[in-house]
C-alpha positions as CSV (number, residue, x, y, z in Angstrom):
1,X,14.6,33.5,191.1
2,X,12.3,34.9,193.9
3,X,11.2,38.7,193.9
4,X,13.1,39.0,197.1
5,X,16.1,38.4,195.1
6,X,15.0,40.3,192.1
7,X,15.6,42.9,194.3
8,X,18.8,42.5,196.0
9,X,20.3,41.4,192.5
10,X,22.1,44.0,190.6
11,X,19.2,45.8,188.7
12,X,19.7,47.3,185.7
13,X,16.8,48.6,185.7
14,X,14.1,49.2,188.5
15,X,10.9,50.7,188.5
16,X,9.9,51.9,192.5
17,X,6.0,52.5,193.5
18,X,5.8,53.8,190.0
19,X,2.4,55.2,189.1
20,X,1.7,56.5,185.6
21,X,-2.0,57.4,184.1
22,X,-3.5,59.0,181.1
23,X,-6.7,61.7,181.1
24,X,-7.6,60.7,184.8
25,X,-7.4,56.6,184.2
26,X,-4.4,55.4,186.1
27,X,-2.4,52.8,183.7
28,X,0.2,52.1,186.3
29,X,-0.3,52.0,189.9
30,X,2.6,51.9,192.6
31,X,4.4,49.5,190.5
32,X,7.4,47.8,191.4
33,X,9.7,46.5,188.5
34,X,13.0,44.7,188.9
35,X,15.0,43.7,186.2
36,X,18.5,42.1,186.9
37,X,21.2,42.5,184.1
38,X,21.8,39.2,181.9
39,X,18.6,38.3,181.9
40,X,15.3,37.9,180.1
41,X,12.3,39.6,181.8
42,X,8.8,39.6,180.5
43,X,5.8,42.1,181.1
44,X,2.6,40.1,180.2
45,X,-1.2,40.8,180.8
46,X,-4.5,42.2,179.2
47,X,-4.3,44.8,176.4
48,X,-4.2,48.3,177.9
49,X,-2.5,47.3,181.2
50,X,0.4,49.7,180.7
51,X,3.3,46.7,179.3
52,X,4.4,49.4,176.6
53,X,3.4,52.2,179.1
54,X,6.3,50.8,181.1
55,X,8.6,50.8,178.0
56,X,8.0,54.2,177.5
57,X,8.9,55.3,181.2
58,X,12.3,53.0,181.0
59,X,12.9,54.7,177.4
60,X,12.3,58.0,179.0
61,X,9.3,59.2,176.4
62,X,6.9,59.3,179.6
63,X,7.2,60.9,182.8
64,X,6.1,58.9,185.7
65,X,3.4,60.8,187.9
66,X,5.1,59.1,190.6
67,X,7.8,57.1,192.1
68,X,11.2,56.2,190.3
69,X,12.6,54.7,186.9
70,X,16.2,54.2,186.9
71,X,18.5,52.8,184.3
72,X,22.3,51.7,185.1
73,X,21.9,53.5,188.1
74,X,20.4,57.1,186.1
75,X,17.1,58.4,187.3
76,X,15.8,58.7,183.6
77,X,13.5,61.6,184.6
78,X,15.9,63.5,186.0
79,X,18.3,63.9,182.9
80,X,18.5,66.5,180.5
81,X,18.3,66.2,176.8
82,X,22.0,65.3,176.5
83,X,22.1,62.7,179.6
84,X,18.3,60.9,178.1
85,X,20.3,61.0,174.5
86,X,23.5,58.9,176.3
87,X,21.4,56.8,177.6
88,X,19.3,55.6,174.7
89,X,22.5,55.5,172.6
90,X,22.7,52.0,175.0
91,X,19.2,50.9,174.6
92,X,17.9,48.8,171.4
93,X,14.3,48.9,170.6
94,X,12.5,46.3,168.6
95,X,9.0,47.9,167.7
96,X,5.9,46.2,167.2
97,X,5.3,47.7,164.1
98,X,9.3,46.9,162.7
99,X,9.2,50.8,162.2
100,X,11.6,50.3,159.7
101,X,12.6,53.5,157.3
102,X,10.3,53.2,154.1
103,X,12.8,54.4,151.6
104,X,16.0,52.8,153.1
105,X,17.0,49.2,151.6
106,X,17.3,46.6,154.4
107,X,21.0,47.3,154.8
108,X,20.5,50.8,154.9
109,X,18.3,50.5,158.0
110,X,20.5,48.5,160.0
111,X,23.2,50.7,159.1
112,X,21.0,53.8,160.1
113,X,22.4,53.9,164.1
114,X,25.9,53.2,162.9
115,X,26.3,56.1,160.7
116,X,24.1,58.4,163.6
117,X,26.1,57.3,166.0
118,X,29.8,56.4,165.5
119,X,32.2,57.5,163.3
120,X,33.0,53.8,161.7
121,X,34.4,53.5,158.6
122,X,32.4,52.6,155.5
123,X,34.0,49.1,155.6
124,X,33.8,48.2,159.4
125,X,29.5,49.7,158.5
126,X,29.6,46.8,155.9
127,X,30.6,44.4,158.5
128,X,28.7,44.9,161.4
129,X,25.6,45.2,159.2
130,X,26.4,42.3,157.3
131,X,27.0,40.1,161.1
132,X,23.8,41.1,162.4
133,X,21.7,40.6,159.0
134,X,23.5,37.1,159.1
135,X,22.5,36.3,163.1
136,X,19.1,37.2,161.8
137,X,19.0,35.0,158.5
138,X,18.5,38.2,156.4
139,X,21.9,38.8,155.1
140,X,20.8,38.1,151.2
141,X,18.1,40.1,151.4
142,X,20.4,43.2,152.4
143,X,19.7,44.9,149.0
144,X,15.5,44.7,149.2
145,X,13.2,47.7,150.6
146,X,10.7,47.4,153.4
147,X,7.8,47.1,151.1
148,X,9.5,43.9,149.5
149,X,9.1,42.4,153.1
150,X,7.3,40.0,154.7
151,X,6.2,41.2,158.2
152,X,8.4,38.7,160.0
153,X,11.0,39.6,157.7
154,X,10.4,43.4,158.6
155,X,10.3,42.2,162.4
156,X,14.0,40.7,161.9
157,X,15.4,43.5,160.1
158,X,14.0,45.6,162.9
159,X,15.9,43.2,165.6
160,X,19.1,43.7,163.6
161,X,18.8,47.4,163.0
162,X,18.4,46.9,167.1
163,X,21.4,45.2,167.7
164,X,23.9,46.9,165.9
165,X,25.6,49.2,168.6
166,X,25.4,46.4,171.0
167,X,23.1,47.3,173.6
168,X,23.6,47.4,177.6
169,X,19.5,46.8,177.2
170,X,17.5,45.6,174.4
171,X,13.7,45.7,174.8
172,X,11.0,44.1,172.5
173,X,7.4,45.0,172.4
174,X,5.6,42.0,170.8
175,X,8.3,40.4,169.2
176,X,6.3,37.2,167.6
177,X,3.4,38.9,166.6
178,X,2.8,38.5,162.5
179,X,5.4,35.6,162.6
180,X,4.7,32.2,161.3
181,X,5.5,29.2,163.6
182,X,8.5,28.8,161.9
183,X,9.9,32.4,162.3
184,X,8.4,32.8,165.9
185,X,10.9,29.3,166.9
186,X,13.8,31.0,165.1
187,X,13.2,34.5,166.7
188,X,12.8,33.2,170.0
189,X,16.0,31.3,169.6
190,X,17.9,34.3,168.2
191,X,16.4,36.8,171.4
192,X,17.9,33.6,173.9
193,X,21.5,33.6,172.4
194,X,21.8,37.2,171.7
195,X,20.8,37.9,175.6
196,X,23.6,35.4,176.5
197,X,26.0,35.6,174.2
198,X,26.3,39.4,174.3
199,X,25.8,39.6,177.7
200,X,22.5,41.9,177.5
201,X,19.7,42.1,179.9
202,X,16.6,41.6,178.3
203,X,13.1,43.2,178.5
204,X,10.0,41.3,176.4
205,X,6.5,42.8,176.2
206,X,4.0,40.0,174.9
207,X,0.7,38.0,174.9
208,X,2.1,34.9,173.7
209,X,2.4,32.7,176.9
210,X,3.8,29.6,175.2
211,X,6.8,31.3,173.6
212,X,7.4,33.4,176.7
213,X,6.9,30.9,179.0
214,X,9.8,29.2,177.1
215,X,12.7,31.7,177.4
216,X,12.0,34.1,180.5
217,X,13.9,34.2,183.1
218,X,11.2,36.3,185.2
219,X,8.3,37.3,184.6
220,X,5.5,39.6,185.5
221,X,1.8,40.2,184.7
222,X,0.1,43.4,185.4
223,X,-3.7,44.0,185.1
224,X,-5.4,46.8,185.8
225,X,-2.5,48.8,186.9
226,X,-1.1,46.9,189.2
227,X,1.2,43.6,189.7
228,X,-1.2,40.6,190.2
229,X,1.7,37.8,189.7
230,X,5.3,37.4,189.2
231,X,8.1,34.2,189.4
232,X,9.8,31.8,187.1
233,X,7.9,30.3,184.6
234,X,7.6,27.6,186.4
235,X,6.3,29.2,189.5
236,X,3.5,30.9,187.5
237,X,2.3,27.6,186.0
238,X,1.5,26.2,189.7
239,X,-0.1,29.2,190.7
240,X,-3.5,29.0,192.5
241,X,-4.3,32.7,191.6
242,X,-7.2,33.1,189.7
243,X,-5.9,36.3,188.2
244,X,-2.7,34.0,186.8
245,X,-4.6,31.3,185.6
246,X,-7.4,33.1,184.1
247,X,-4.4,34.8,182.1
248,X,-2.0,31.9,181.5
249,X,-5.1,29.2,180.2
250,X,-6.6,31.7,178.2
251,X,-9.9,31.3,180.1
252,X,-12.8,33.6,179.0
253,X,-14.2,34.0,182.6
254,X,-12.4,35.3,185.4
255,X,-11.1,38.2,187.7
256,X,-10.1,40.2,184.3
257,X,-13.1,42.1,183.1
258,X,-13.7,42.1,179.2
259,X,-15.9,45.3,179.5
260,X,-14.1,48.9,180.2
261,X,-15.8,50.5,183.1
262,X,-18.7,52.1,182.3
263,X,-22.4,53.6,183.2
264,X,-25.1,51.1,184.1
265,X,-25.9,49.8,180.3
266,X,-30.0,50.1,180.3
267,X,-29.4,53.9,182.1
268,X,-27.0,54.9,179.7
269,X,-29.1,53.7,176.4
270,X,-31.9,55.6,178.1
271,X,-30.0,58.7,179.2
């Protein structure tokens, strides 16, 4: 899929010439973001690029300084608390952290959005919960707390807890980190099936080329503000850009500085 396509596809959601920054440093810079519904779209580059940034300008948590985020169509900075509380009832969010609820057993937390949300009864709750724990090989553990958990078990408890109001969206911020090889193959196999099988549109955030590289649809990296590469998978492999292949191979030299701008060093140790 080209990025000429990207944007004459249906979009469900679309970031124009967004710019976003924090205490004078721009994180985001007259972005453009497309991402078509059904899909799975990744956000990759160096730490502090603005990959959750984004999240949290699709999510509505951030305002941007400029340009436009829209969702299905909504201008997510344009709605009141109401319209922004609509809209995430369609989103699901898998933290990097699991953010589960400390003193809520595993079913308890996946149950959380049902019982916030809907007006289910008790024994349709039990049902859904216990589907989703199952899709995430967790559905015997549904009695243990957080603390009992592994942190890929925590990350797949999140991913249920995500999924139970089936989401128009579902975004992921780090999804494999703290997994084992094992859990990272399963979870990138459950994030590919539920995309298509529930008919969501997908949005990853992540360092881990390999995996990524393995079940995006589209993807993007961003450094230092700005969009330095997008395609297929595929299309980023053969790419001649430095930028890409500096990020892609891992290589320690390249375009991407390691230091955050600063004073000349001998000036300021002297200053």
């Amino acid at each position: 899929m080209t990025t000429q396509s990207l944007e004459t596809a249906e979009a469900l959601v679309e970031l124009r010439q967004v710019s976003f920054g924090f205490g004078g440093r721009k994180v985001l810079d007259g972005v453009d973001l497309f991402f078509p519904r059904g899909k799975i779209t990744t956000i990759m580059g160096p730490s502090g690029t603005g990959k959750t940034t984004t999240l949290r300008l699709i999510t509505g948590q951030l305002r941007p300084d400029a340009g436009v985020v829209r969702v299905a169509g909504q201008e997510v900075s344009a709605l009141d608390h109401a319209g922004l509380f609509r809209l995430r009832k369609r989103m699901g969010m898998m933290f990097q952290s699991g953010a589960l609820f400390a003193d809520l057993d595993v079913f308890e937390n996946v149950a959380f959005p049902l019982r916030a949300h809907t007006d289910l009864p008790e024994s349709m709750i039990r049902d859904v919960v216990l589907m989703k724990l199952e899709a995430v090989g967790l559905r015997g553990a549904s009695r243990l707390m957080p603390a009992a958990l592994s942190a890929g078990m925590a990350r797949r408890v999140a991913l249920a807890r995500a999924v139970a109001l089936d989401p128009m969206l579902m975004m992921y911020d780090e999804p494999f980190t703290g997994q084992d090889p094992i859990t990272v193959g399963r979870v990138m196999k459950l994030i590919r099936e539920l995309n298509d099988n529930l008919g969501l549109t997908s949005i990853l955030v992540s360092h881990d080329v390999k995996e990524i590289m393995a079940i995006s649809d589209f993807v993007y990296i961003i450094s230092q503000g700005r969009v330095i590469g997008q395609g297929s998978p595929a299309q980023l492999q053969r790419s001649d850009s430095p930028w890409i292949r500096q990020f892609i191979r891992g290589e320690r030299e390249g375009p991407a500085a390691f230091h955050y701008p600063a004073p000349d060093y001998v000036e300021d140790l002297l200053a």
